[in-house]
C-alpha positions as CSV (number, residue, x, y, z in Angstrom):
1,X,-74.4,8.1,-62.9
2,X,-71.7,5.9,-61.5
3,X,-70.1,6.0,-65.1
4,X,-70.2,9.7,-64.8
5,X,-68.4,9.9,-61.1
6,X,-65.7,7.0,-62.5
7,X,-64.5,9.8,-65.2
8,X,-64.8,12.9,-62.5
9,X,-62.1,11.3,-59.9
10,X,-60.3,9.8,-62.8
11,X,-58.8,13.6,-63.2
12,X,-56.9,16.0,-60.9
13,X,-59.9,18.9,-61.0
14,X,-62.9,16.4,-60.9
15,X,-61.4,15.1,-56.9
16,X,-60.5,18.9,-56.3
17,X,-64.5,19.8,-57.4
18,X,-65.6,16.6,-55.2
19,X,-63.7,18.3,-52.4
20,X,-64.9,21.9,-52.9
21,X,-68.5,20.7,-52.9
22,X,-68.3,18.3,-49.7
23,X,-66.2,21.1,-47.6
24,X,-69.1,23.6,-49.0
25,X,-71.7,21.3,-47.3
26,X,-69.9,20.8,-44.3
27,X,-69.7,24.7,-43.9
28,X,-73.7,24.6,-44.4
29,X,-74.1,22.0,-42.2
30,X,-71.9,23.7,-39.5
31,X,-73.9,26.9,-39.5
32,X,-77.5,25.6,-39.3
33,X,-77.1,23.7,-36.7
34,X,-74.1,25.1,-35.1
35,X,-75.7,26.0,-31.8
36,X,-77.5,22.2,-31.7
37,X,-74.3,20.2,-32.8
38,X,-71.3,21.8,-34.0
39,X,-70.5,24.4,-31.5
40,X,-69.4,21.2,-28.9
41,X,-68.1,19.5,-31.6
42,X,-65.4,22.1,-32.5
43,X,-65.0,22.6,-28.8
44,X,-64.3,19.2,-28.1
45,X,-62.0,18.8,-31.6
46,X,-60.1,22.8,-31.5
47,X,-59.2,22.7,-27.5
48,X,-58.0,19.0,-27.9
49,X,-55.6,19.9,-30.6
50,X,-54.8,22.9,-29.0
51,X,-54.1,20.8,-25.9
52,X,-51.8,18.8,-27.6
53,X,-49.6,21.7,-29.8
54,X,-49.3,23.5,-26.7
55,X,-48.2,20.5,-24.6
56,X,-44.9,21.4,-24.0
57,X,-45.2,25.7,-23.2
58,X,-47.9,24.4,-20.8
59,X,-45.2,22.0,-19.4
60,X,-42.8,25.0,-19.1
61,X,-45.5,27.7,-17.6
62,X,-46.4,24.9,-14.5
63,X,-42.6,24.8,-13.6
64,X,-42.7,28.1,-14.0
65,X,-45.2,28.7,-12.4
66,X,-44.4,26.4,-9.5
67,X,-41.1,28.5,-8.8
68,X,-42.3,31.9,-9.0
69,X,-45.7,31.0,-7.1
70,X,-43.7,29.2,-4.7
71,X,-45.6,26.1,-4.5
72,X,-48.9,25.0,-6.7
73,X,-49.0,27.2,-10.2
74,X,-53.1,26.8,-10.5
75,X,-55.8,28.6,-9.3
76,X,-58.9,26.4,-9.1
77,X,-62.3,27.8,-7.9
78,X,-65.8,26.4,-7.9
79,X,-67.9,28.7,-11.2
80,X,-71.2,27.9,-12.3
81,X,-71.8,26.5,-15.6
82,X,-74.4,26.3,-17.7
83,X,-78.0,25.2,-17.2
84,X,-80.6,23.1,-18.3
85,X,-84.3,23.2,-19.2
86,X,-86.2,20.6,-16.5
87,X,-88.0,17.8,-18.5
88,X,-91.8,18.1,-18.9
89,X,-92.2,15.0,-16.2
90,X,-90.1,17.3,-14.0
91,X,-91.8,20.2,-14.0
92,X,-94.7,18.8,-13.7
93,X,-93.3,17.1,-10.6
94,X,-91.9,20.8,-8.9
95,X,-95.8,22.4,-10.0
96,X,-93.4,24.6,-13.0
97,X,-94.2,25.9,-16.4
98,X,-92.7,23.7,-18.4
99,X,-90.1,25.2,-20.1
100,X,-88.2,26.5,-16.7
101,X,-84.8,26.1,-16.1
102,X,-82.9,24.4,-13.6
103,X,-80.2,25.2,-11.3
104,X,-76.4,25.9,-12.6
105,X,-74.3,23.3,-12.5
106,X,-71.1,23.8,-10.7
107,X,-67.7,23.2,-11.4
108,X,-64.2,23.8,-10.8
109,X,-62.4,26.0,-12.9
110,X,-58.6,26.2,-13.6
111,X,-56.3,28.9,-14.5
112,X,-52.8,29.4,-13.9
113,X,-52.2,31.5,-10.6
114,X,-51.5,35.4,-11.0
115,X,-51.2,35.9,-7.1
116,X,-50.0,35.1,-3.9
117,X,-51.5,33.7,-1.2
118,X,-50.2,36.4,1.5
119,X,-52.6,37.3,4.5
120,X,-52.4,40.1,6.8
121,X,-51.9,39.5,10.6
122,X,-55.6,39.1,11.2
123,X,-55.5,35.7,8.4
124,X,-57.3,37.8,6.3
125,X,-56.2,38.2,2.0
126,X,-53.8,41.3,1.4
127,X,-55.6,43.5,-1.6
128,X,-55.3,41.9,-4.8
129,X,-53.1,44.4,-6.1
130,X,-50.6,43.4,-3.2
131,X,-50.5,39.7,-3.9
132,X,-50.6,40.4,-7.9
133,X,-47.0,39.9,-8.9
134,X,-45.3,40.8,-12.3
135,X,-45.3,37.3,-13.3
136,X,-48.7,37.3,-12.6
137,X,-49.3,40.7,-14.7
138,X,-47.4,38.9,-17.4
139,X,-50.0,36.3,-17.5
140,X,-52.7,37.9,-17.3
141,X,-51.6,40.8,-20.0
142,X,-51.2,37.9,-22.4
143,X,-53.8,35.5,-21.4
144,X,-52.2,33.0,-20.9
145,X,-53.2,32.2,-17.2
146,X,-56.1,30.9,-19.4
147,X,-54.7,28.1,-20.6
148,X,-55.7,25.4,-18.5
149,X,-59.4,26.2,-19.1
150,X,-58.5,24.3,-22.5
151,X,-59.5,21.1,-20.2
152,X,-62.7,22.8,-19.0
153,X,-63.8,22.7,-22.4
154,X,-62.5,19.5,-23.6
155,X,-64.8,17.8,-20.7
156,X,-67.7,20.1,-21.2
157,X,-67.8,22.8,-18.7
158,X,-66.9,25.6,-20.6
159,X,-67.3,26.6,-24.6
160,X,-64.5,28.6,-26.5
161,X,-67.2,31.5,-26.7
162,X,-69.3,32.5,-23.8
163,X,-70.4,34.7,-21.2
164,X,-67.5,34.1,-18.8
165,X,-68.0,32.2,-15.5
166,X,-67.8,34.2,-12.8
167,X,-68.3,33.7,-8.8
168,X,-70.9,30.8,-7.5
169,X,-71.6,33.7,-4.7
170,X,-72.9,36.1,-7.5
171,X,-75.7,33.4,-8.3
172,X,-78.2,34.9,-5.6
173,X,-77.7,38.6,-6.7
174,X,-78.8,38.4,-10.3
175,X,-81.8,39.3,-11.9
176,X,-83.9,36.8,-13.5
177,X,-82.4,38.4,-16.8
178,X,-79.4,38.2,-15.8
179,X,-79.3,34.8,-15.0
180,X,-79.8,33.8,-18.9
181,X,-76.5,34.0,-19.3
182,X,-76.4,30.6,-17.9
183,X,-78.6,29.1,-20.5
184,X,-75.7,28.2,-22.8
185,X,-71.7,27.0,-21.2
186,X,-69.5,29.8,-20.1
187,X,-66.7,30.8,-22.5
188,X,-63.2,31.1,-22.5
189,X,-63.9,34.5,-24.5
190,X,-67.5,36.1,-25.5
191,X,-68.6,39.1,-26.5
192,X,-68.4,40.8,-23.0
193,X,-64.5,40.3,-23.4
194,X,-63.8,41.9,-27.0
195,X,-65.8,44.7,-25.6
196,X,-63.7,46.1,-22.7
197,X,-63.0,42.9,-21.0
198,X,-62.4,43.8,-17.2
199,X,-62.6,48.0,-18.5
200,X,-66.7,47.4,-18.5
201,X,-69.1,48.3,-16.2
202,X,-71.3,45.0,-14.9
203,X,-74.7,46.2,-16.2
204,X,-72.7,46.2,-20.1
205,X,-70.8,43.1,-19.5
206,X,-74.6,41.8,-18.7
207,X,-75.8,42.9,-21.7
208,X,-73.3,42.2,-24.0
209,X,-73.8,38.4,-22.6
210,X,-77.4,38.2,-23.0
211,X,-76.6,39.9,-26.6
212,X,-74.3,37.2,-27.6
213,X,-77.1,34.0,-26.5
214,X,-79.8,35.8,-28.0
215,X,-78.8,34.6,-31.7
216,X,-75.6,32.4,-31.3
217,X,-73.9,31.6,-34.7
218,X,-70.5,30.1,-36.2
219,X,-70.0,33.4,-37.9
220,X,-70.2,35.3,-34.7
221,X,-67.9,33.3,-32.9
222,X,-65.3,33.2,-35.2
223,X,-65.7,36.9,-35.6
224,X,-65.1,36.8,-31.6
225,X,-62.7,34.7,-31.3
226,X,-60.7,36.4,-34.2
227,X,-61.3,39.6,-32.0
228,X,-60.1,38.3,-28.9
229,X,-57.0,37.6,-31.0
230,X,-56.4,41.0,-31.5
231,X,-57.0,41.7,-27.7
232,X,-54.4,39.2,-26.4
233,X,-51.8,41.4,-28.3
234,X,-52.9,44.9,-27.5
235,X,-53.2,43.9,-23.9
236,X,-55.7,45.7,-23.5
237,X,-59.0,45.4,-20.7
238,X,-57.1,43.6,-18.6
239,X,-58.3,45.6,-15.3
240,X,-61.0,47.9,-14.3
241,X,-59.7,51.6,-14.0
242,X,-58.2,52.0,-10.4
243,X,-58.1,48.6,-9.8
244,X,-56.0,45.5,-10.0
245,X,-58.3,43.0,-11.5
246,X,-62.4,43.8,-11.6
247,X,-64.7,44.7,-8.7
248,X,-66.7,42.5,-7.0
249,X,-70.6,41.9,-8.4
250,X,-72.9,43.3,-5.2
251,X,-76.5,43.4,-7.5
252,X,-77.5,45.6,-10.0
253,X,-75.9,49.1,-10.2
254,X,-73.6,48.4,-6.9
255,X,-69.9,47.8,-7.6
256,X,-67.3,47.0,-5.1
257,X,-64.1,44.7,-3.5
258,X,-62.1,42.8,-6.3
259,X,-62.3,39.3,-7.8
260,X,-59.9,37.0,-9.3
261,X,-61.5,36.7,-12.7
């Protein structure tokens, strides 16, 4: 055997076979336990390169950012992320099945901001589609007021595919099914978003979420995040039809205000 591997990387094709079969394996490996292992790992590895190639237009977009915003270039609001299964000793402690999950844990989010801060003469927010600017519409069209959330999944609070984290106040108004979209960390992109984006209805961006963490695999979320792609340079979903951004969650069926999202 070890006379046999000698003469296999003593030639050009034996090393390129050697290669072939260990990148083979490492593709198995990767999709059985993707949704165990390797989904954080290439979280962790793809938005800390991505981090560093894009160094430099994130340099330019927060002096940019700074000018036209007229003071801090980031929006930062509390989301929450995912959840976890209690332990048996603590649900046994609570009087739960075991099994249950626990609460969401929060966390601040950051995107680039898209809009002003202007109030009206009562201190109260003007409508979003007053305080959205076209710099703002320029980020959002290409997605790049994004960006930031690179660090929110470098540390582990978000995922590159995901249901997307929306408002800590919407916790209380889901249903119990809803509220499995928290089982896994909230994405940058998911399923939801190659789907219509902001252009949905609630009750399908909903579904399409508890869709996606129903069977999560690498091929899907390539196949997402290849979509999403495709998105970013049509532009298109960006807003809900006769609105700025999207409409503020108010329970099941009910639809109404705006949300930064």
């Amino acid at each position: 055997m070890k006379e046999f591997f000698e003469n296999l990387v003593a030639e050009w094709w034996g090393i390129l076979i050697i290669c072939v079969v260990c990148v083979a394996v490492w593709i198995l490996l990767s999709a059985i336990l993707y949704r165990q292992f390797f989904k954080r790992f290439y979280d962790m590895v793809l938005s800390g390169l991505a981090i560093i190639v894009l160094s430099l237009p994130l340099l330019i977009l927060i002096i940019v950012g700074a000018i036209k915003m007229k003071g801090n270039p980031f929006f930062t609001q509390l989301r929450p992320g995912r959840r976890k299964k209690l332990s048996k000793k603590e649900c046994k402690k609570r009087g739960l099945a075991f099994g249950t999950y626990g609460e969401e844990k929060i966390f601040k989010l950051i995107k680039f901001r898209t809009m002003t801060c202007e109030k009206d003469e009562n201190g109260e927010f003007l409508p979003d589609d007053k305080r959205l600017t076209k710099y703002g519409k320029f980020l959002r069209s290409t997605s790049l007021d994004e960006l930031p959330e690179l660090f929110n999944i470098f540390v582990g609070h978000m995922s590159i595919v995901g249901p997307r984290p929306l408002l800590v106040q919407y916790l209380p108004l889901y249903s119990e099914a809803q509220r499995h979209r928290h089982d896994v960390r909230p994405g940058l992109t998911g399923l939801a978003q190659v789907n219509g984006r902001n252009a949905i209805s609630w009750d399908e961006k909903f579904a399409l979420d508890l869709k996606y963490i129903k069977k999560i695999t690498l091929w899907k979320d390539i196949s997402i995040i290849l979509k999403t792609v495709l998105k970013v340079f049509r532009r298109s979903g960006i807003s809900q039809e006769g609105q700025a951004t999207m409409e503020y969650f108010t329970g099941s069926g009910k639809e109404n205000d705006k949300d930064e999202n």
